[in-house]
C-alpha positions in Angstrom: -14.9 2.1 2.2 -14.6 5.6 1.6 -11.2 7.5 0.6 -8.1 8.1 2.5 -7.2 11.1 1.1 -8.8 13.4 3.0 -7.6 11.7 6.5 -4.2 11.7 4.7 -4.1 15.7 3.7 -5.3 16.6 7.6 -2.2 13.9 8.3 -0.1 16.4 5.8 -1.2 19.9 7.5 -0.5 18.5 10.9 3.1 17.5 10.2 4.1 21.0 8.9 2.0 22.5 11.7 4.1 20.1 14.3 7.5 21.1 11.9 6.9 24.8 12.3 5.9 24.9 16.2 9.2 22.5 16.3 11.5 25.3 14.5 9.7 27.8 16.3 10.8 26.2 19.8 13.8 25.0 19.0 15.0 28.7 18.0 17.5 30.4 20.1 18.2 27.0 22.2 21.3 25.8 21.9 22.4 23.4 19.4 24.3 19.9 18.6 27.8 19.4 19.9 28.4 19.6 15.9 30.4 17.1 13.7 33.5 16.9 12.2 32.5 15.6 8.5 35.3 13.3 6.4 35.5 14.7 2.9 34.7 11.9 0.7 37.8 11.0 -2.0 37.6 9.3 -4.9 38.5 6.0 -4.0 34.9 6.4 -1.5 33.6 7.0 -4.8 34.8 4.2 -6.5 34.3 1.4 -4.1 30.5 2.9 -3.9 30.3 2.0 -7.4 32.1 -1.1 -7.3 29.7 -2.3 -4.2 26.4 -1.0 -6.3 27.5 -2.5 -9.2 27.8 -5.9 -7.6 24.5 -5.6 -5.7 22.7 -4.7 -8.8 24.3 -7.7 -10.7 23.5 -10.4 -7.7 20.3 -9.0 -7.6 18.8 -9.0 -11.5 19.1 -13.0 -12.4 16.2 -14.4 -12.6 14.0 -11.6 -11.4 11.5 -12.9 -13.6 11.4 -16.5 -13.6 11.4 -16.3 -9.4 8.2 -17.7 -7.7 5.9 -15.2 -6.6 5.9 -15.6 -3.0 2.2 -15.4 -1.4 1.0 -12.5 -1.4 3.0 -10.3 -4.2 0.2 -9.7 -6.4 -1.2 -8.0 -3.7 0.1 -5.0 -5.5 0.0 -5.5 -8.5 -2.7 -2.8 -9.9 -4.0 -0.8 -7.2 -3.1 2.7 -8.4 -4.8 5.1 -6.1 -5.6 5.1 -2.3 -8.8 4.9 -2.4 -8.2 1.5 -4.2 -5.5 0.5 -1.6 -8.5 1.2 1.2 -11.1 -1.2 -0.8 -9.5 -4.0 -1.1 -9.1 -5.7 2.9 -5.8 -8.1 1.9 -3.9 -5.1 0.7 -4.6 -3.1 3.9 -2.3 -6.3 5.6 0.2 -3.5 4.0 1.0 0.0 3.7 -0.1 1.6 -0.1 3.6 3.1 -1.0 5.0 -0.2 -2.5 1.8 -1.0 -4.4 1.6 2.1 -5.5 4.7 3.0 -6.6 4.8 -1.2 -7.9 1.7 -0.1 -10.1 3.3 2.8 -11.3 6.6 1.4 -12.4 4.2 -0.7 -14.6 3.9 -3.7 -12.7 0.4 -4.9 -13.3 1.9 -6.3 -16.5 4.8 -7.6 -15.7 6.3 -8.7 -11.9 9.9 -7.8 -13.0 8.8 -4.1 -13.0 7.2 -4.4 -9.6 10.4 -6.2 -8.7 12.4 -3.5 -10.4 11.2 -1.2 -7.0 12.7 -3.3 -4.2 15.8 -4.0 -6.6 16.6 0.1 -6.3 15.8 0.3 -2.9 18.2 -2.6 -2.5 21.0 -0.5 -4.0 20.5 2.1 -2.6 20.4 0.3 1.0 23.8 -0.9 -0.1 25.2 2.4 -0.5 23.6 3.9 2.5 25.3 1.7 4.4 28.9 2.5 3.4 27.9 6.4 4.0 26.8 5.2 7.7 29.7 2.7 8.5 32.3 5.0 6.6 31.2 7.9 9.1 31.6 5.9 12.4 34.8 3.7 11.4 36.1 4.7 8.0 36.3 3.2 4.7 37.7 -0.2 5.4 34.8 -1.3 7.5 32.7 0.6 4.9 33.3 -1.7 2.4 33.1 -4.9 3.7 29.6 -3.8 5.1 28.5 -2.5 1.4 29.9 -5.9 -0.4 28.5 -8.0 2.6 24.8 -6.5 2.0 25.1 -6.5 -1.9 25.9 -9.8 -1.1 23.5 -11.1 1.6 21.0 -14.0 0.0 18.3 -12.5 2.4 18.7 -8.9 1.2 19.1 -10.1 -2.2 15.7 -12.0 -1.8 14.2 -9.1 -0.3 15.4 -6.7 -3.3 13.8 -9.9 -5.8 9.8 -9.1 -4.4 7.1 -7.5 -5.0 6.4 -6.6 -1.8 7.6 -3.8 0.6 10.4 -5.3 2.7 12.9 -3.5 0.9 11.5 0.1 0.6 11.4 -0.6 4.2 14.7 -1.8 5.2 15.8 0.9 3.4 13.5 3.8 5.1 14.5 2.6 8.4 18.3 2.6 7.5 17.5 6.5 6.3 15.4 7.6 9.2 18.4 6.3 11.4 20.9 8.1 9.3 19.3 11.4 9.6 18.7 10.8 13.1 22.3 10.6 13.6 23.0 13.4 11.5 20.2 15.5 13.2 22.2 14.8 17.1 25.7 15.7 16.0 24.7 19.1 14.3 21.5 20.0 15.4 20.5 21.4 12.1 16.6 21.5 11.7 17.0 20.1 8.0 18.0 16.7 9.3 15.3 16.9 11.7 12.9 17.2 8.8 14.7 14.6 6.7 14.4 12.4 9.8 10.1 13.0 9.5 9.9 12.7 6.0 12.2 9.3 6.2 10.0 7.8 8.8 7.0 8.8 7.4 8.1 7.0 3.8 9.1 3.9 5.9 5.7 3.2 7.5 3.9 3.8 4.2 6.2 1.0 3.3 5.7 -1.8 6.1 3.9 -1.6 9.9 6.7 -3.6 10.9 8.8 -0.5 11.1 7.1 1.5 14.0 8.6 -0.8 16.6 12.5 0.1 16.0 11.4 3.5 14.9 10.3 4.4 18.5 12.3 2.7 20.3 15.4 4.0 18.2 13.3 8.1 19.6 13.1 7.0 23.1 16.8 5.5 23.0 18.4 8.9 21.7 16.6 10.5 24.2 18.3 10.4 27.4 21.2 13.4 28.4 20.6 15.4 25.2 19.8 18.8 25.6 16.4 20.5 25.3 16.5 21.5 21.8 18.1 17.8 20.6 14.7 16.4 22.8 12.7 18.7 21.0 13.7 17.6 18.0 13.7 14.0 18.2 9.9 14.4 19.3 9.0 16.8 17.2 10.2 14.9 14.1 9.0 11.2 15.3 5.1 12.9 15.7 5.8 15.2 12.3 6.6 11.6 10.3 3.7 9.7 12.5 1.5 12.7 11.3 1.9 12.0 7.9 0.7 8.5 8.2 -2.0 8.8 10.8 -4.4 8.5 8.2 -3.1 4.9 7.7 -4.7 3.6 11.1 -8.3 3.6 10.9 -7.9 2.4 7.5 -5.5 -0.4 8.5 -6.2 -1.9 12.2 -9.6 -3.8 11.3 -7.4 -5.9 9.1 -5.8 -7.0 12.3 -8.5 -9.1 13.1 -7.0 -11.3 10.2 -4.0 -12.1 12.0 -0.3 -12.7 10.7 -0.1 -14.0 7.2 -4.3 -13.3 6.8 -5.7 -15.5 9.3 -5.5 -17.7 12.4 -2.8 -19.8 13.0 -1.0 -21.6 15.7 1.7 -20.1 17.3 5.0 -20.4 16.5 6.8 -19.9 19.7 9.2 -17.8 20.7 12.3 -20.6 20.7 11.7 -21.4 17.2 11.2 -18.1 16.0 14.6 -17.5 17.1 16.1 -20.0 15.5 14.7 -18.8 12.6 16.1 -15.4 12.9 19.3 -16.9 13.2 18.9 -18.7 10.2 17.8 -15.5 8.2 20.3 -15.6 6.0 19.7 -18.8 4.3 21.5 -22.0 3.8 23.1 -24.3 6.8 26.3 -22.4 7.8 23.6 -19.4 8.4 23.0 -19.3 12.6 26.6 -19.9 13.0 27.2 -16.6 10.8 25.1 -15.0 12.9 26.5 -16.2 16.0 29.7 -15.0 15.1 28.4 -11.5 14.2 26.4 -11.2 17.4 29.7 -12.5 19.4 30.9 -9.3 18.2 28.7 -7.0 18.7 28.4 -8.1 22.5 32.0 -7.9 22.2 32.1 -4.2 21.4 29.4 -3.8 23.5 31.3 -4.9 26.9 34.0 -3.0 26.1 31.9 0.4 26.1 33.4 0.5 22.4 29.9 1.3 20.8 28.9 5.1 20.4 25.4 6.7 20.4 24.5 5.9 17.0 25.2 2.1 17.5 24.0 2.2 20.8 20.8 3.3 19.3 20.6 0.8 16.3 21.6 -1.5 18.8 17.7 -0.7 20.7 16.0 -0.7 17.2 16.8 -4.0 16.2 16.4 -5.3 20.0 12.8 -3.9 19.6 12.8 -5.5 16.0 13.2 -8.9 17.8 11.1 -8.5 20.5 8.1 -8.1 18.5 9.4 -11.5 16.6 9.3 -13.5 19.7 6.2 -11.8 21.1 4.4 -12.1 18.1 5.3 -15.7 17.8 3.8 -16.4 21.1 0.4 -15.4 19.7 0.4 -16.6 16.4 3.0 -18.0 13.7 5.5 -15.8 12.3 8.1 -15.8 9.7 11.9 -15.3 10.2 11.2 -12.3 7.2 9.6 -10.5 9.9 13.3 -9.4 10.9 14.1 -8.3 7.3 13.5 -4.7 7.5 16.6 -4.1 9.8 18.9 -6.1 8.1 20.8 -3.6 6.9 21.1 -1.5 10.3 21.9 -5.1 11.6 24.8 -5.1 8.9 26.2 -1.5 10.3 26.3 -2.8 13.6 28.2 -5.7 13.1 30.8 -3.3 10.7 31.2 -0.9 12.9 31.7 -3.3 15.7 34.3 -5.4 14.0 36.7 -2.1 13.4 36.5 -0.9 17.4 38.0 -4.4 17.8 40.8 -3.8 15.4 42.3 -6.9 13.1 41.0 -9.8 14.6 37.0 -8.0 14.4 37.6 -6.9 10.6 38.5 -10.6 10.2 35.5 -12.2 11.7 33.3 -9.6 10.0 34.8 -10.6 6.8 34.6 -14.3 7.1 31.0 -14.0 8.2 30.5 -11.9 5.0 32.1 -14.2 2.9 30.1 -17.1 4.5 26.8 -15.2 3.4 28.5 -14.9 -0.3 29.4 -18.4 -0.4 25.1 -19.1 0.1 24.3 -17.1 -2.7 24.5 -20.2 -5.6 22.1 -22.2 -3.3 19.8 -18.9 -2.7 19.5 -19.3 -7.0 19.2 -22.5 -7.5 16.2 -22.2 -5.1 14.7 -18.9 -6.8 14.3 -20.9 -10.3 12.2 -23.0 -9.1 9.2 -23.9 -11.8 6.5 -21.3 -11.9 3.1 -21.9 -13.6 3.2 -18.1 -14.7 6.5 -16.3 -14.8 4.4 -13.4 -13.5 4.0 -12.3 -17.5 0.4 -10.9 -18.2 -1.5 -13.4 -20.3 -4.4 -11.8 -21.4 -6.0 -14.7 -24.0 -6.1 -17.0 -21.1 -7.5 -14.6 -18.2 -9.8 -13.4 -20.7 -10.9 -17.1 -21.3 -11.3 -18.1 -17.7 -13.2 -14.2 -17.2 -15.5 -15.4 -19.8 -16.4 -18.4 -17.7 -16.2 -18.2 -14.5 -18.7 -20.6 -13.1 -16.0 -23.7 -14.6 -12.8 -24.2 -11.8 -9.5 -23.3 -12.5 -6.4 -25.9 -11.5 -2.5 -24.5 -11.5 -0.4 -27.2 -12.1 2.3 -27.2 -10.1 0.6 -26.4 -6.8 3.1 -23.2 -5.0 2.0 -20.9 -8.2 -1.4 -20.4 -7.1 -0.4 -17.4 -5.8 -1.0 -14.9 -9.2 -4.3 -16.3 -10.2 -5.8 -16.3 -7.3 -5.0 -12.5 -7.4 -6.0 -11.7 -10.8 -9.1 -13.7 -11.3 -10.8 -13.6 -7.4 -9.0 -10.9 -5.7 -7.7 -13.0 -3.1 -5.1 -14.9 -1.5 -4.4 -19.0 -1.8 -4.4 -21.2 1.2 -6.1 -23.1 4.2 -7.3 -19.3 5.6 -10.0 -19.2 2.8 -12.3 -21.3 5.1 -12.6 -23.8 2.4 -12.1 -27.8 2.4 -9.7 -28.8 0.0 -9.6 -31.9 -2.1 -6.4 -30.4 -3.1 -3.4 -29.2 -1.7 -4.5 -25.7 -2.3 -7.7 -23.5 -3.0 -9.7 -20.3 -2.5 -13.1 -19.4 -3.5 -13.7 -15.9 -5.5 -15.8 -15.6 -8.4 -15.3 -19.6 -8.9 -12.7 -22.7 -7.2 -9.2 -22.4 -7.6 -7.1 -25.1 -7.2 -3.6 -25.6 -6.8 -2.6 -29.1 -7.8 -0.3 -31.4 -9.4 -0.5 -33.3 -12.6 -0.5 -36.2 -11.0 -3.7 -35.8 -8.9 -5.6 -33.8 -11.8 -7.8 -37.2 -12.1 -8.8 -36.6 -8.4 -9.9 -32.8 -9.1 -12.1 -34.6 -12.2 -13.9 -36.8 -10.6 -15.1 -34.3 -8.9 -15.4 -31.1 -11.4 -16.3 -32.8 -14.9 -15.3 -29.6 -16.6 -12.2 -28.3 -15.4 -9.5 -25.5 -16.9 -5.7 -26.4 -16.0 -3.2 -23.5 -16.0 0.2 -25.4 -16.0 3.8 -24.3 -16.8 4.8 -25.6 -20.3 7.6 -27.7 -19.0 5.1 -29.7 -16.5 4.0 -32.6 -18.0 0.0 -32.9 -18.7 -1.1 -36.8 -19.4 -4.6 -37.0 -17.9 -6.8 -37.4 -21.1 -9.9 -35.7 -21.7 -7.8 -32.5 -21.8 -7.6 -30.5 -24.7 -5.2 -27.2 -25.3 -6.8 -23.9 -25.8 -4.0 -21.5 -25.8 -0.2 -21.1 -25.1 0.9 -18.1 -23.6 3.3 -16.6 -21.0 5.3 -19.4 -20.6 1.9 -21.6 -19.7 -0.7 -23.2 -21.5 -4.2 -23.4 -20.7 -6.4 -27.0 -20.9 -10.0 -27.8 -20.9 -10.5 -31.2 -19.5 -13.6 -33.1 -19.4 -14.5 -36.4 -18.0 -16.1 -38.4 -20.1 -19.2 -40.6 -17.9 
């Protein structure tokens, strides 16, 4: 496939064409109503730190030692565009996060990749206290910062390799500045508002959907220049990306999660939602916060700029459940406007006064309480901590017409990546004596110790990547090297 970039600078030249024809008509028309800013104080400034500090620390044990989840190594090494376009599972995703994953030096190790969503995580937590603090003060402010630092799902999006975080935090941004943009009219937040939508859909497709909707929703009974703007800065950012669709949409054909699948339905997708947050007490959390925001809603307590978060995430959900009507979905689909979820509920909670701020807080704490269970389910055993070990690939690269079994099975997910260039599971279109594979440049198999004798029978020469602490007791298998955390076996069965 050839290169992106020169789509991708014609996307560039028609964004600051559709920015200066934007300036050029907005001149002279009259402008926002204006806004009356809060000067910041220091104690702003102190419980900002207090709630970065605190996401930072929930979010850096065991960044490492985490599971890669499916498709992380997606990322891992693709440095330009033009390798983003080649490769048809990474076109399932925008290039920012593998690019800037790649460049943060993640190709050698996952906690640098990892290290990317971890500052967008942060800084999502103290966006969110500038965007509550500016609709219901500091009080509400908080309790939205510490509830997001504390959140097990956006601390699991801030622990992956993937996008979900670059994008909550774009679509948090573009929603900021969209705000900003209405109440003063000034064409720099117009132009912050392009550049932060363009950044979000480099960073996940999911985003387009509350993106627009959030446009059309500010819309109505603004005046000419405001309409202007809001349409001039939606197709500046879509400018900048356009380059992305011809590129992207014949990966579509692939499906949700890389291939065919039965649907989910939209009934169970919901429940997922609802259980987003992880852990049994989760749908009734949400419940709660929903019950508010409905709340606020009848009582005509919401303004524009929850009003229109309010459309966003609706949109968000929509595509959920119509998505799950065509093929399965995940409940992580909904990530990318958690925190604009978390504003809502915050700024809901203070138009109801004490009893609101209380319910907000207990469902905050609720998600806190979840967070040792969210742990104790990240640690589990990894056949690769996500640590380069170059003795071993360059052992299995030397020989690649011998299969290669990960021992346990759910950490097929790296090798597969680094030694065939694509992803583990059913969708490969290959029977499986085990409970995982994918044909590449050989078999892969993801497998347990115990049915290692099964996988013999069948290949008499056989490599087993396995995670030191999982026992090995087939014989015929000898060790070649210890690395990483994992050792690598050559087993044969002797006839």
């Amino acid at each position: 496939m050839t290169s992106p970039l020169p789509a991708a600078l014609t996307g560039v030249v028609a964004a600051v064409g559709l920015t200066l024809l934007r300036a050029r008509l907005r001149r002279g028309s009259s402008a926002g109503p204006g806004e009356r800013t809060l000067a910041w104080r220091p104690a702003d400034v102190v419980v900002v730190l207090l709630a970065v500090g605190v996401a930072l620390i929930a979010r850096l044990p065991w960044l490492e030692a985490r599971p890669l989840d499916n498709d992380e190594p997606v990322g891992l090494g693709l440095a330009s565009l033009a390798d983003w376009a080649r490769e048809r599972d990474a076109r399932l995703h925008p290039p920012l996060p593998a690019l800037l994953m790649t460049w943060a030096g993640g190709a050698g190790e996952i906690a640098r990749a990892r290290s990317v969503s971890v500052l967008a995580g942060v800084a999502s937590v103290a966006l969110v206290f500038a965007v509550v603090r500016a609709a219901a003060g500091r009080g509400p402010a908080a309790l939205a910062a510490l509830w997001l630092g504390l959140m097990p799902a956006a601390v699991h999006t801030s622990q992956l390799a993937r996008g979900y975080a670059l994008c909550a935090l774009g679509v948090l941004a573009a929603h900021a500045c969209l705000t900003k943009a209405l109440a003063t009219g000034e064409e720099r937040w117009f132009l912050a508002y392009s550049l932060a939508v363009a950044a979000t859909l480099l960073s996940e497709y999911l985003a387009f959907a509350p993106i627009l909707v959030s446009a059309l929703a500010a819309l109505p009974g603004r005046s000419a220049s405001l309409r202007i703007g809001i349409v001039g800065g939606l197709g500046a950012g879509l400018a900048l990306v356009a380059f992305l669709a011809p590129v992207a949409l014949p990966t579509l054909t692939l499906g949700v999660g890389g291939g065919p699948h039965a649907p989910t339905g939209a009934w169970r997708a919901l429940g997922d939602a609802l259980a987003l947050f992880s852990g049994p007490a989760a749908p009734f959390n949400a419940l709660l916060a929903l019950a508010l925001i409905v709340s606020a809603a009848r009582r005509r307590a919401l303004a524009g700029p929850e009003r229109i978060a309010l459309w966003a995430l609706g949109a968000a959900t929509a595509v959920l459940l119509l998505a799950a009507e065509l093929t399965a979905v995940r409940a992580r689909y909904l990530l990318h406007v958690v925190p604009l979820f978390v504003c809502v509920v915050a700024t809901s909670a203070r138009s109801l006064g004490r009893l609101g701020v209380g319910v907000a807080a207990f469902v905050a704490l609720g998600h806190a309480g979840l967070l040792p269970a969210y742990y104790v389910g990240a640690i589990a055993t990894e056949a690769s901590t996500g640590r380069r070990a170059p003795v071993t690939l360059a052992l299995l690269e030397a020989d690649p017409n011998v299969p290669v079994a990960v021992v346990p099975a759910h950490a097929l997910g790296e090798p597969s990546w680094r030694l065939a260039r694509a992803f583990p599971g059913r969708d490969a279109g290959l029977a499986c004596p085990a409970e995982l594979c994918v044909r590449g440049r050989r078999v892969l198999y993801g497998t347990s110790a115990a049915r290692l004798s099964e996988l013999l029978a069948r290949e008499p020469r056989l490599y087993v990547w396995q995670r030191d602490d999982a026992l090995l007791v087939t014989p015929g298998c000898g060790a070649l090297v210890r690395e990483a955390g994992s050792t690598l076996w050559l087993c044969t069965l002797a006839r």
